[in-house]
C-alpha positions in Angstrom: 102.2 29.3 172.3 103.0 32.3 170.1 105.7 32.2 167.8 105.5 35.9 168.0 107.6 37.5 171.5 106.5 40.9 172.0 107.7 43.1 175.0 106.5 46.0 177.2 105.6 49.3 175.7 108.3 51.3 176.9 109.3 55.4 175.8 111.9 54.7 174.6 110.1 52.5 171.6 108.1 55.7 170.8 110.5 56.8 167.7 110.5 53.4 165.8 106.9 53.1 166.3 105.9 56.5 165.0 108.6 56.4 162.1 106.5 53.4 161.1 103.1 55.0 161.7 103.9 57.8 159.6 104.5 55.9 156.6 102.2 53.3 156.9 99.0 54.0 159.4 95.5 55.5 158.2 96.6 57.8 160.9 93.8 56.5 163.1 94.3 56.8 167.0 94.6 53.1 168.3 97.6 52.7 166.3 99.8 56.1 167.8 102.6 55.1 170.0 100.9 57.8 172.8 97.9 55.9 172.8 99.0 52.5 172.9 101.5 53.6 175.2 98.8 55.5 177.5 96.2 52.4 177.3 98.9 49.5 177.6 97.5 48.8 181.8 94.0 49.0 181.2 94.3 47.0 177.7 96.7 44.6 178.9 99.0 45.6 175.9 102.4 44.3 174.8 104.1 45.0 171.2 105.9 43.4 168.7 108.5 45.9 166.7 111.2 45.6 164.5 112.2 47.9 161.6 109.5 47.3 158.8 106.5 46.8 161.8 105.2 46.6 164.6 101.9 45.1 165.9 100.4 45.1 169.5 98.8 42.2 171.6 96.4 42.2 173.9 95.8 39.7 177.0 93.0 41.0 178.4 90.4 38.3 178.9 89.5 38.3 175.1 93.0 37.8 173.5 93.3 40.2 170.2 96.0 41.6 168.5 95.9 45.1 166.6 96.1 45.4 163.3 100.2 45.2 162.7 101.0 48.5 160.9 104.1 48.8 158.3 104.9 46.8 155.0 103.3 45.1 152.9 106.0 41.8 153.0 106.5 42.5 156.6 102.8 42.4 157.3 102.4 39.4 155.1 105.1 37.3 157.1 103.8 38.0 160.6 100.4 37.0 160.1 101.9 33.7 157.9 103.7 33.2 161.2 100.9 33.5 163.4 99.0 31.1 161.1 101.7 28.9 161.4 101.9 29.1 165.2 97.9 27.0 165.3 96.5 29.7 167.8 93.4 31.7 167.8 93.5 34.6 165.8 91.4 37.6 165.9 92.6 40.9 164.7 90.9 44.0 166.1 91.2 47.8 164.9 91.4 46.6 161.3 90.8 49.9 158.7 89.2 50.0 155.5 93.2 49.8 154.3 93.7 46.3 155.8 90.3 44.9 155.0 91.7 45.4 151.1 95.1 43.9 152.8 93.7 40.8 153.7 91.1 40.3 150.8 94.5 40.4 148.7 97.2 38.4 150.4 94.7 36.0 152.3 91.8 35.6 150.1 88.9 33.1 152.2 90.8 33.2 155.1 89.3 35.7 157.6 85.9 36.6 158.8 86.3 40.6 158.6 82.8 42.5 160.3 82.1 45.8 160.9 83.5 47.1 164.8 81.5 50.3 165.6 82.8 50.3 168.8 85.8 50.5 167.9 85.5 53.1 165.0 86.7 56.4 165.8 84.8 60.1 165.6 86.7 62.6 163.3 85.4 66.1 164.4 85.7 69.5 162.4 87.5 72.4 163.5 84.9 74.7 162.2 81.8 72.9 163.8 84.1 72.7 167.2 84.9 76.5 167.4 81.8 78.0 166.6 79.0 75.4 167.0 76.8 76.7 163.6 73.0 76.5 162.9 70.0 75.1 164.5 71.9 72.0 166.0 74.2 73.7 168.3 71.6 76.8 169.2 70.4 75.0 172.4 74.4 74.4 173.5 75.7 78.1 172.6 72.7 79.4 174.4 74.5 77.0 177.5 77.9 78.4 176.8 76.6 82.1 176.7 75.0 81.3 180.1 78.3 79.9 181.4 80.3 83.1 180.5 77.9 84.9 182.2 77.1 83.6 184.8 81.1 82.5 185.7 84.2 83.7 185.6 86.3 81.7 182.8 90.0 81.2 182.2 91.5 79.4 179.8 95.4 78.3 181.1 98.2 76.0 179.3 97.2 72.3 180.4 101.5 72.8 181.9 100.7 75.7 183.9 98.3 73.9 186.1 99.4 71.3 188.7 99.2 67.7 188.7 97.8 67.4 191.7 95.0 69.8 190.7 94.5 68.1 187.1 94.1 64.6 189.7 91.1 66.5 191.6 89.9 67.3 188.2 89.7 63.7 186.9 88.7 61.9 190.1 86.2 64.5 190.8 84.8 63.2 186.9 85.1 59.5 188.0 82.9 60.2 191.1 80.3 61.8 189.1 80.5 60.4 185.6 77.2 58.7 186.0 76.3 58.2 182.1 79.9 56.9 181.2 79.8 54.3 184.2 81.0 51.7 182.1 84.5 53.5 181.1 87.4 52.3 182.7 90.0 54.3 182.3 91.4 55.2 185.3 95.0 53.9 184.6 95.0 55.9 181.3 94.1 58.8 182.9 96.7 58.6 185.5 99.8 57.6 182.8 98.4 60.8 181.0 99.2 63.1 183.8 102.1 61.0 184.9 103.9 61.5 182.0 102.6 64.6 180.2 105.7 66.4 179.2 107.7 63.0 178.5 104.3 62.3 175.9 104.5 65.8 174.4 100.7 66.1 175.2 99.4 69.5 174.3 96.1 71.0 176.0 94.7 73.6 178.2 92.0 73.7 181.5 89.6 75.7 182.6 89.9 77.7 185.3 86.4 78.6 186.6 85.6 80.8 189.6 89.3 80.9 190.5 88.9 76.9 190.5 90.7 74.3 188.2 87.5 72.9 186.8 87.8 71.4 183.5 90.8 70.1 181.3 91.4 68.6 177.2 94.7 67.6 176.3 96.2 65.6 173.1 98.4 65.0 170.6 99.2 65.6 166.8 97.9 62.4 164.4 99.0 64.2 161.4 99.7 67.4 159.8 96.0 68.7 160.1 94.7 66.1 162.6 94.7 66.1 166.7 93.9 63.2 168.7 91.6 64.4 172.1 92.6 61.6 174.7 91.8 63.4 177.5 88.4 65.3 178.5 87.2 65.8 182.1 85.1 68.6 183.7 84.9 68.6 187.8 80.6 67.8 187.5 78.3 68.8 184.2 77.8 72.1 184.4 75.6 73.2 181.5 77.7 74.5 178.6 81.1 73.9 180.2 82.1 70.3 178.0 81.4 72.8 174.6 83.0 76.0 175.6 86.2 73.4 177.2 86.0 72.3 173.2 86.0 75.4 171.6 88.7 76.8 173.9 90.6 73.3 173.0 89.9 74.0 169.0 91.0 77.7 169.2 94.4 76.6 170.8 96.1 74.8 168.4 97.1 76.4 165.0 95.8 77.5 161.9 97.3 74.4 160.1 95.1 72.1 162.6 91.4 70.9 160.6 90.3 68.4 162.3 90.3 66.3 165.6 89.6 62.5 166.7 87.7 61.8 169.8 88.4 58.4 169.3 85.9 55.4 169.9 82.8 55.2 171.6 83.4 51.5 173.5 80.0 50.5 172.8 79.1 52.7 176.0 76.1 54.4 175.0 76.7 57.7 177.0 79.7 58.2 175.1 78.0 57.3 172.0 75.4 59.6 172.4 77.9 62.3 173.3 80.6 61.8 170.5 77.3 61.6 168.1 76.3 64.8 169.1 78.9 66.5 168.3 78.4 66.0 164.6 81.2 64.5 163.4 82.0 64.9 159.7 83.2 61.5 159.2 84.2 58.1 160.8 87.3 56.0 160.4 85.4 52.9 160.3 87.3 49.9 162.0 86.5 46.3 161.5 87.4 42.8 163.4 89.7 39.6 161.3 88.8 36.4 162.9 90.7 33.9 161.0 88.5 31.2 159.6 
């Protein structure tokens, strides 16, 4: 058994957690309160806080805990503890940061390797809005078609109704064909469920008088945006670029750069996220303790 108690991720834990993430995180996704708290169904999630950390367990079928996130002593003393407690210990969504971490404080005692599917895509606000050189000339050709050819509105992610952002979503899950392997329905869901309680910011598309497409996320940082939520009705040819440009253009001049988070190992999303030419990865690795 644990010697470590966590408890449910709750709303009301969202201030302590991010206090501590702002000091301490590489500002990476899997660590934000919004996204633990948005995964915590489908990842079987449960956290640990108190005031110098905070670290979050999963019981899904292979047991992990997340990186904890906070000081340096604190972080120290709960891995001692878990040492202590004789269990199995593997420590997922490990940055460059706590590789050092652990090289330092536990020296021999952890097998770290490299987790590409759980290292995140960092994406350029430049690239997004205006899709430059030979790359991109096949997909703005798409998304000159698509304005064209439709009639394109870009509305306040608020200003549309849940109900319609549901059809949105469920419509994508019926059709998502490449991404069959992405389970994410319960994320989805606690993402519309409790948009205005997470402080998501976004926008949809309204196309043909229809609520087809919608983006929504949060603030990592100062210049960085977390996407954690993408879904267009069916692929229509240009529509998942333009959705990102429109998504880009809406937040402020401050804004450089966005996350799109990991890839899963699902090799449509992969392919996608690759694509879209990020500028640089926060690499994660996996502790297993020796």
């Amino acid at each position: 058994m644990s010697l470590i108690e966590t408890t449910d991720i709750e709303l009301w834990q969202s201030a302590a957690v991010e206090e501590i993430y702002d000091k301490y995180s590489a500002h990476d996704a899997a660590h934000s309160f919004k996204s633990l708290f948005i995964w915590k169904k489908d990842m079987e999630l449960s956290i640990y806080i108190d005031a110098k950390i905070y670290s979050v367990r999963s019981t899904q079928e292979d047991r992990f805990w997340f990186f904890p996130v906070g000081r340096d002593d604190a972080k120290k003393d709960f891995i001692e503890k878990l040492i202590s407690s004789g269990e199995r210990i593997v420590f997922e969504y490990v940055t460059e940061s706590d590789v050092s971490f652990l090289k330092k404080y536990f020296p021999g005692r952890f097998d770290i390797v490299p987790a590409p599917d759980n290292s995140e895509y960092i994406m350029d606000r430049e690239i997004m809005e205006n899709l430059p050189g030979k790359h991109f000339a096949k997909d703005r050709g798409h998304v000159n078609k698509l304005l064209k050819e439709h009639k394109l509105e870009t509305v306040d992610i608020h200003s549309v109704s849940k109900d319609k952002l549901l059809d949105i979503t469920e419509t994508w899950d019926k059709n998502k064909r490449d991404y069959e392997e992405v389970i994410d329905k319960s994320a989805t869901t606690t993402i519309l469920n409790h948009i205005q309680e997470l402080e998501l910011q976004g926008i949809a598309i309204i196309m043909d008088d229809e609520p087809y497409a919608v983006i929504a996320g949060f603030a990592l940082d100062d210049e960085l945006v977390d996407c954690c939520l993408q879904k267009c009705r069916e692929n229509v040819q240009g529509l998942s670029y333009y959705l990102r440009q429109e998504y880009a253009r809406s937040h402020g001049s401050n804004v450089k750069y966005f996350n799109w988070e990991e890839d899963l190992g699902v090799e449509g999303l992969r392919r996608a996220k690759e694509l879209m030419k990020p500028v640089r990865m926060l690499d994660m690795y996996t502790g297993y303790l020796r």
